[in-house]
Structures are given as structure tokens and as C-alpha cells.
C-alpha positions in Angstrom: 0.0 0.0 0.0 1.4 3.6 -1.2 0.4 5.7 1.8 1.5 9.5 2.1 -1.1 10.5 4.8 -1.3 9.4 8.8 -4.7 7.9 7.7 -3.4 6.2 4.9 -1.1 4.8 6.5 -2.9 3.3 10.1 -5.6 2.3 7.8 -3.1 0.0 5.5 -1.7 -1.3 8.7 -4.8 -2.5 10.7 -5.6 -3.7 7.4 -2.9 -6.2 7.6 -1.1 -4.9 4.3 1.8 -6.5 2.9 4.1 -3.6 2.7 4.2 0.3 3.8 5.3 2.1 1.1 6.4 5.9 2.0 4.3 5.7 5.1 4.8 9.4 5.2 3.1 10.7 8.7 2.8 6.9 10.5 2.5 7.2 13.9 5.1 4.6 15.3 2.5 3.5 17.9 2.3 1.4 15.4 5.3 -0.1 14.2 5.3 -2.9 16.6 1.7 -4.1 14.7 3.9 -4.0 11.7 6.5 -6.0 13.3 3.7 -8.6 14.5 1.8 -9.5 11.0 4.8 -9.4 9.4 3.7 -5.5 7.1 7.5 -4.6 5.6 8.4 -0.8 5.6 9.7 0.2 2.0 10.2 4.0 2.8 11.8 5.2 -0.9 13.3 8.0 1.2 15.5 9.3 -2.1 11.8 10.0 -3.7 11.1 12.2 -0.8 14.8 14.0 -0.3 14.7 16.5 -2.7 10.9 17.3 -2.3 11.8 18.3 1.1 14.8 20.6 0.1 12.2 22.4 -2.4 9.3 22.6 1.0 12.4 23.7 3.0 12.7 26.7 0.6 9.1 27.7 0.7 7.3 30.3 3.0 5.7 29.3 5.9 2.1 27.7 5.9 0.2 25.0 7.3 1.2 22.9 4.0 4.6 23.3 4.3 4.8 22.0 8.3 3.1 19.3 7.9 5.1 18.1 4.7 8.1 18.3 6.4 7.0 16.9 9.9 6.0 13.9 7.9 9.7 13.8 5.9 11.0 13.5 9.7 8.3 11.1 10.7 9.8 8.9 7.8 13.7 9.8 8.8 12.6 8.8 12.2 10.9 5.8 11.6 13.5 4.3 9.9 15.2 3.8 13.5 12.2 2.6 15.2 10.8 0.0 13.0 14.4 -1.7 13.0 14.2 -1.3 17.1 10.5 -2.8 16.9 11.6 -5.8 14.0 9.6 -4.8 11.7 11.0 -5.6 8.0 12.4 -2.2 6.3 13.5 -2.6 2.7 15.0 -0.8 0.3 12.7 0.9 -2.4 13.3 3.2 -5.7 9.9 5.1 -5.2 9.0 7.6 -8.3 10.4 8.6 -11.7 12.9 8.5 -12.9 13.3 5.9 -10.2 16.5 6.1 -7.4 18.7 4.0 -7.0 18.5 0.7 -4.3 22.1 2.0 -3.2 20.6 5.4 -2.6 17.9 4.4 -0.5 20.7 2.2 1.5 22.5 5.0 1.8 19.4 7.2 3.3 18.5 3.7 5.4 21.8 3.9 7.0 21.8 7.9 7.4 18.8 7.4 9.1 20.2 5.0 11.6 19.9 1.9 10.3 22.5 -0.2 11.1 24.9 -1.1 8.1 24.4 -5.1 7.7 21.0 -4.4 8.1 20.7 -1.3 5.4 22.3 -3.9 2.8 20.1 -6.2 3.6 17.1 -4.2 3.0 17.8 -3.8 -1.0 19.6 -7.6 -1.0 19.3 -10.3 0.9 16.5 -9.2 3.0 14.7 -8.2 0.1 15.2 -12.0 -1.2 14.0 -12.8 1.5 11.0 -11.5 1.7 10.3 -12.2 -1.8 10.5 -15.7 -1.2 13.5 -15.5 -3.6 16.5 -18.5 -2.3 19.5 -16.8 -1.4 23.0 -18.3 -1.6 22.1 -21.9 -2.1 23.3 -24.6 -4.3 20.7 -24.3 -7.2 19.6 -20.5 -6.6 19.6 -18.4 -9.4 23.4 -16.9 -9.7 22.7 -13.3 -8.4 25.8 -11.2 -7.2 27.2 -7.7 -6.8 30.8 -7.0 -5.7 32.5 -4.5 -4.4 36.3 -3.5 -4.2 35.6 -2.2 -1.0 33.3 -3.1 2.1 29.6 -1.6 1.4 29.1 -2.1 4.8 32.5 0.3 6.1 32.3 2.2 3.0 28.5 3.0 1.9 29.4 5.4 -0.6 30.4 2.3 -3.2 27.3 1.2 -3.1 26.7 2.9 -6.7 29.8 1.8 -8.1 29.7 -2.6 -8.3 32.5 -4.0 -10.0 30.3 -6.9 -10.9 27.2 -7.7 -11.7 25.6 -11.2 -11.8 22.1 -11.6 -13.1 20.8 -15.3 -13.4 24.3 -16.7 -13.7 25.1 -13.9 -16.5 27.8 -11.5 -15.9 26.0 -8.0 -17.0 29.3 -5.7 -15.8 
């Protein structure tokens, strides 16, 4: 569920949804629901980052306060749904669509832990998919690094291979 309002968002929950995407203005009362039934937060905080610059910029109203009180919310949340357990992934949000490393990036900024920020747009992800991860007979997907991802987020955008389905694509 794509939810950019407070209602929107408790109404997707107690609805049981899958996934929280954006979840812009979700009170963390009730992140530990999400954690419960299992409802993954997909935040596609790069979608949101410049928007806020622009509301940053813009006179004072009503309109503008509440946008950027939810863009907190969001920063915030990322945090306390880890703390709670509730699945946050990695998401790419609008167009032209970010980048999975970008959103890791913001996960981790946020305060996301590092192994878990990874996670969120790889193994995690796979996870939650239902997609195998490293197993014998799993499809053969892999991106390297030169350098730790994890100690160095800022390579996250720069692979120096790509596997897809066995096929070496860079």
C-alpha cells in the first residue's frame, strides 16, 4: 500500500497490508503491529529527499509544516521499526526511479544499522520475496565490491560486478 497521509497509512496497517510504502506521517504506535503481522516498511526515502529541500525553501504555511513533519516522521521511523523488528526494505519510489544504493545510503543515514541497510535492498529483500538466497541451485545473483559496502557506503553505486541469473552483466 502507497500511503503518504497518517490515515493512509494506520488504515493500511490494521488492514494487515503486505508492505508500507512511503508511510509518510505513520504514527510509530504502530510499528510494533507491523513488526507482528509481518507489514515490511519500504520508505523510498531518495523519492522524498529533494521534495523536502524544495518545502524547505518555501514560505511558511500550514502545508509546508506538515510536509516536512511527515519527511521527519519517515527519517525517524527508519530507527524505530528496525528497534520494533519490523521488516524495512529498500525501495526506488518515483520517476525516474532512485537507485537501491541510494535508499541504503538514506536507510543507513537514518540510523539503520549497516548489515542491516544492505540487507534491506539484497538479501532481505530476497528474503521476503520468497526468492533462495545463496544456495546450491539458486539463481546466480551477485554484486561485488572493491571495498566493504558495509565500512564504505558510498560504493554502493559503483559494483565492480554484476551477476544476473548466472550472466555477468558488468
Amino acid at each position: 500500500m502507497h500511503c503518504q497521509t497518517g490515515e493512509g497509512s494506520r488504515n493500511a496497517v490494521l488492514a494487515g497490508a503486505d508492505s508500507l510504502e512511503h508511510g509518510m506521517h505513520l504514527d510509530p504506535d504502530l510499528l510494533d503491529l507491523m513488526a507482528e503481522q509481518g507489514t515490511a516498511y519500504i520508505l523510498t526515502l531518495p523519492a522524498f529527499a529533494e521534495s523536502a529541500e524544495v518545502w524547505r525553501g518555501r514560505e511558511s504555511s500550514a502545508k509546508r509544516s506538515s510536509w516536512l513533519l511527515g519527511w521527519q516522521g519517515m527519517i525517524d521511523n527508519v530507527r524505530l521499526a528496525h528497534e520494533a523488528g519490523v521488516t524495512v526494505l529498500a525501495g526506488t519510489g518515483t520517476f525516474p526511479c532512485g537507485t537501491v544504493a541510494t535508499e541504503s545510503q538514506w536507510l543507513l543515514r537514518a540510523g539503520m544499522p549497516a548489515e542491516e541497510a544492505l540487507g534491506a535492498a539484497s538479501w532481505t529483500a530476497r528474503d521476503w520475496l520468497g526468492l533462495p538466497g545463496l544456495i546450491d541451485g539458486a539463481p546466480a545473483d551477485l554484486v561485488a565490491y572493491d571495498r566493504d559496502p558495509a565500512a564504505e557506503p558510498e560504493v554502493l553505486g559503483r559494483p565492480m560486478r554484476v551477476i544476473l541469473r548466472g550472466q555477468v552483466m558488468r
